[in-house]
C-alpha positions as CSV (number, residue, x, y, z in Angstrom):
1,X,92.9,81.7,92.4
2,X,91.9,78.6,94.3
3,X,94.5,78.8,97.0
4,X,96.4,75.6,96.1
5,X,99.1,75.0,97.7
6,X,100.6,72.2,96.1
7,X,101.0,74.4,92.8
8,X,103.3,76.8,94.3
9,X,105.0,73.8,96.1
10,X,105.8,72.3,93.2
11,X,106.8,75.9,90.6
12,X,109.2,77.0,93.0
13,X,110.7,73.5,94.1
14,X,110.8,72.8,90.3
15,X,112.8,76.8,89.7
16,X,114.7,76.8,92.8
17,X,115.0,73.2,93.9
18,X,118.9,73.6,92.8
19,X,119.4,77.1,93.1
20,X,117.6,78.0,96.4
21,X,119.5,80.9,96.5
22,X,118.1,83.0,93.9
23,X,115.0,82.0,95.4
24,X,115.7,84.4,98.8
25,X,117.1,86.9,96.4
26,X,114.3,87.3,94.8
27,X,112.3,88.0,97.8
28,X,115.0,90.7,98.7
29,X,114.1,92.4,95.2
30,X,110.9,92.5,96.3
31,X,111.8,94.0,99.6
32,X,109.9,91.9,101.8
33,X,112.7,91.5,104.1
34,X,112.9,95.1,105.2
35,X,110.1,97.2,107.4
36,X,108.2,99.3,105.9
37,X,109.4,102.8,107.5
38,X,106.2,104.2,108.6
39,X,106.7,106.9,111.1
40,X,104.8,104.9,113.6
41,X,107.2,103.9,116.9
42,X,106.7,100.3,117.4
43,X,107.5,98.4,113.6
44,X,108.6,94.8,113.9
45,X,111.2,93.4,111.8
46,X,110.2,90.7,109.4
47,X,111.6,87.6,109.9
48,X,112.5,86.4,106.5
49,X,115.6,84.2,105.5
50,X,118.3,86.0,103.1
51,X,120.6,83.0,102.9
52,X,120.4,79.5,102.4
53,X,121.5,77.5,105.8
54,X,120.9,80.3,107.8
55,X,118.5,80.0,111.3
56,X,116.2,77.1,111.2
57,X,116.6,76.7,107.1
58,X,116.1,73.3,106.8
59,X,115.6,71.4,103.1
60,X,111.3,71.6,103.4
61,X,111.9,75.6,103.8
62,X,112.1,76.5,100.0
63,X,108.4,74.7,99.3
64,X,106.8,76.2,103.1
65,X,107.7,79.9,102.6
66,X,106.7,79.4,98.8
67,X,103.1,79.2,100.9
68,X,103.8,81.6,103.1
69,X,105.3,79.6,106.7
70,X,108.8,79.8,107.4
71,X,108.7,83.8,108.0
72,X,106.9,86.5,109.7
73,X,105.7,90.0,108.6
74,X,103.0,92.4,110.3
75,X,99.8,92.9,108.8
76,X,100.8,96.5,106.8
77,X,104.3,94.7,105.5
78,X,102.2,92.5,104.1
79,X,99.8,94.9,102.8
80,X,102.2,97.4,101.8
81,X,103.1,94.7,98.9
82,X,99.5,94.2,97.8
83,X,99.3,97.8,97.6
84,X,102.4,97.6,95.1
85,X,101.0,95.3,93.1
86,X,97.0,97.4,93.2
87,X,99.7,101.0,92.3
88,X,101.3,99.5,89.5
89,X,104.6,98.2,90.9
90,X,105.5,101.5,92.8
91,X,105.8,100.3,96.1
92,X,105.4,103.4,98.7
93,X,105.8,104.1,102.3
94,X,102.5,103.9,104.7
95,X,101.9,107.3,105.7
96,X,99.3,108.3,108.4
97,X,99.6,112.1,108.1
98,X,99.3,114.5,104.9
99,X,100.2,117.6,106.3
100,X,100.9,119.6,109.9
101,X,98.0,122.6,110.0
102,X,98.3,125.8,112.3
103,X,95.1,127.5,112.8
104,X,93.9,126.4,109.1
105,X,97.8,127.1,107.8
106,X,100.2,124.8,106.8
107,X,103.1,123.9,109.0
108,X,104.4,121.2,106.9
109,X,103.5,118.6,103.8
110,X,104.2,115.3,104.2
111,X,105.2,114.0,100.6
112,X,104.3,110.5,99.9
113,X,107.6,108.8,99.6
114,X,109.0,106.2,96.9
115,X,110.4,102.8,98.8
116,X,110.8,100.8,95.0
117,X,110.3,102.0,91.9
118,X,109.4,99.5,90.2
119,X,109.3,95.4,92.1
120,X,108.8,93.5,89.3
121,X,108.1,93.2,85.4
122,X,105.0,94.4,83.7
123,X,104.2,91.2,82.6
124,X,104.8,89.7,86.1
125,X,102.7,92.6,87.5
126,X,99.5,92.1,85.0
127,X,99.7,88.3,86.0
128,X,99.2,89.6,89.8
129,X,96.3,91.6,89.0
130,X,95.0,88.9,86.8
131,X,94.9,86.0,89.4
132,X,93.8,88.7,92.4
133,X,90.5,90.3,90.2
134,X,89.5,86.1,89.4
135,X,90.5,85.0,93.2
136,X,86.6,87.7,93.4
137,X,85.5,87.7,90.5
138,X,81.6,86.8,91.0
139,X,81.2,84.8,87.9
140,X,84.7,83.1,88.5
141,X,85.6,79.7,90.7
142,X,88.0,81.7,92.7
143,X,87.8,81.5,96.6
144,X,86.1,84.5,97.2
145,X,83.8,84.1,94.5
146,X,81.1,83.8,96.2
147,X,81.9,87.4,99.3
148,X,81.1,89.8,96.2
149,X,78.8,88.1,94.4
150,X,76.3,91.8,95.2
151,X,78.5,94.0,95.4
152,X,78.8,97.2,93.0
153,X,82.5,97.6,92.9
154,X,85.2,95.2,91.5
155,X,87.5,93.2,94.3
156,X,90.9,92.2,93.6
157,X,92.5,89.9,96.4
158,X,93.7,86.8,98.3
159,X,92.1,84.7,101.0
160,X,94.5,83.2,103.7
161,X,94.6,80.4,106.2
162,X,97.3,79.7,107.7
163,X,97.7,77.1,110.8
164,X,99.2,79.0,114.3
165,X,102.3,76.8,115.5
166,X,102.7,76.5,119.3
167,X,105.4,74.8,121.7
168,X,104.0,71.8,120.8
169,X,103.7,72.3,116.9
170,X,100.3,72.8,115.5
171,X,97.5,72.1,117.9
172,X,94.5,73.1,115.5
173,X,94.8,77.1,116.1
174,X,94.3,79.4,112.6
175,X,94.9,82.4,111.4
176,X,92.6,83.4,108.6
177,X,93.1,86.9,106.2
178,X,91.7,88.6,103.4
179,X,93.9,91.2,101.6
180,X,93.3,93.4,98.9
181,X,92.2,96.5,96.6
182,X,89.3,97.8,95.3
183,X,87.6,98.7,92.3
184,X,90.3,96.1,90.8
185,X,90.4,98.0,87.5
186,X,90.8,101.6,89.1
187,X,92.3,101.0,92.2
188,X,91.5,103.9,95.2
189,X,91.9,101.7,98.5
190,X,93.8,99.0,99.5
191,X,93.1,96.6,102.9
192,X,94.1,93.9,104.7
193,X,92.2,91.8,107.7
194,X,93.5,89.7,109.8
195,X,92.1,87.5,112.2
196,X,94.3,85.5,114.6
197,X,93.5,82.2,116.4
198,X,90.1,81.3,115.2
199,X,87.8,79.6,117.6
200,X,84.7,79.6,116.2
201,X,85.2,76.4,114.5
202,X,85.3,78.3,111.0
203,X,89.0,79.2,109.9
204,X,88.9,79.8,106.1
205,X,90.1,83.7,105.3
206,X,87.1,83.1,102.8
207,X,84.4,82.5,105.3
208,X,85.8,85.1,108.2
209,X,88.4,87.5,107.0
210,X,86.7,88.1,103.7
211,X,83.3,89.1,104.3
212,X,85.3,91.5,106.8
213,X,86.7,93.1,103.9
214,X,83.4,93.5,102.5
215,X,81.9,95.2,104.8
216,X,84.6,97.5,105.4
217,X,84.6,98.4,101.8
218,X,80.7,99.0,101.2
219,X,81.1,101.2,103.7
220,X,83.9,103.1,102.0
221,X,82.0,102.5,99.0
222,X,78.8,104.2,100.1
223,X,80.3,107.1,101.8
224,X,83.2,108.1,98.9
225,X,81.3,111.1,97.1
């Protein structure tokens, strides 16, 4: 909710400081590892360790990927697992295209296709859902308290800042993201913004990315009948 990285740190150095293992397991339950299969040419892989001592796996790696360095995914990968989380633990495949039309006939219907049934617990899923609706909740402390402070709709979500590594290591470079779904109690839409190597001086997803989001959504928003 406040984007702390030094509680995560901690839980998952304190869960899987022995077992590091289960740890990267888990993450493969989740399917994070694996694209997403959209039928768009050009996916990347992620990059995300599945054993221990494998690559660069080195003994800080458990605490950075448990705040999101050490491994790479695109934009919709990492989407695709907020939209799990906004669908009720059904994670699904990205589709652009509904259906193939002919002269107002139907060639084909693309069915919307299952990729996990079911990532995680009920209890683990309305935690999710929990900390994401506080993360914007208006009247909450949360980071992006303060994006949807006006707006009609509810906003469950995450702010992101991550810093850009170079040959050199860091060198001041961010990468700042919003993702989310909206209205948090009925979800309809799901969205992620990204926005790589800051330079205005400003790098927090809550001051660049979010407000992004926003305006992306009150546009949905006023144009939904």
């Amino acid at each position: 909710e406040v984007s702390s990285n030094v509680g995560p740190a901690l839980t998952i150095k304190g869960a899987f400081g022995e077992a590091p293992q289960q740890f990267l397991d888990g993450l493969q339950a989740l399917g994070v590892h694996e694209p997403t299969g959209i039928r768009l040419a050009g996916e990347s892989l992620p990059q995300v360790y599945t054993e221990v001592g494998s690559g660069r796996w080195s003994g800080l790696s458990l605490t950075q990927m448990s705040i999101g360095y050490e491994l790479t995914q695109t934009p919709l990968q990492t989407l695709s697992l907020y939209n799990t989380i906004a669908n009720g633990g059904r994670m699904m495949q990205p589709q652009l295209v509904e259906r193939l039309e002919t002269n107002g006939t139907v060639v084909r219907a693309i069915e919307p296709e299952v990729i996990n049934e079911r990532i995680c617990s009920q209890a683990t899923l309305e935690a999710c859902q929990r900390m994401m609706r506080r993360v914007a909740d208006p009247n909450g402390e949360g980071t992006a308290q303060y994006i949807f402070a006006k707006s009609p709709y509810t906003v469950a979500g995450k702010t992101g800042t991550a810093r850009i590594a170079g040959p050199n290591g860091y060198d001041g470079r961010y990468r700042a993201s919003f993702a989310g779904y909206f209205p948090a109690e009925a979800p309809r839409y799901s969205c992620i913004v990204v926005i790589a190597d800051t330079r205005s001086g400003i790098y927090y997803g809550s001051s660049i990315a979010g407000p992004v989001f926003r305006e992306l959504a009150n546009k949905v928003y006023a144009t939904d009948p």
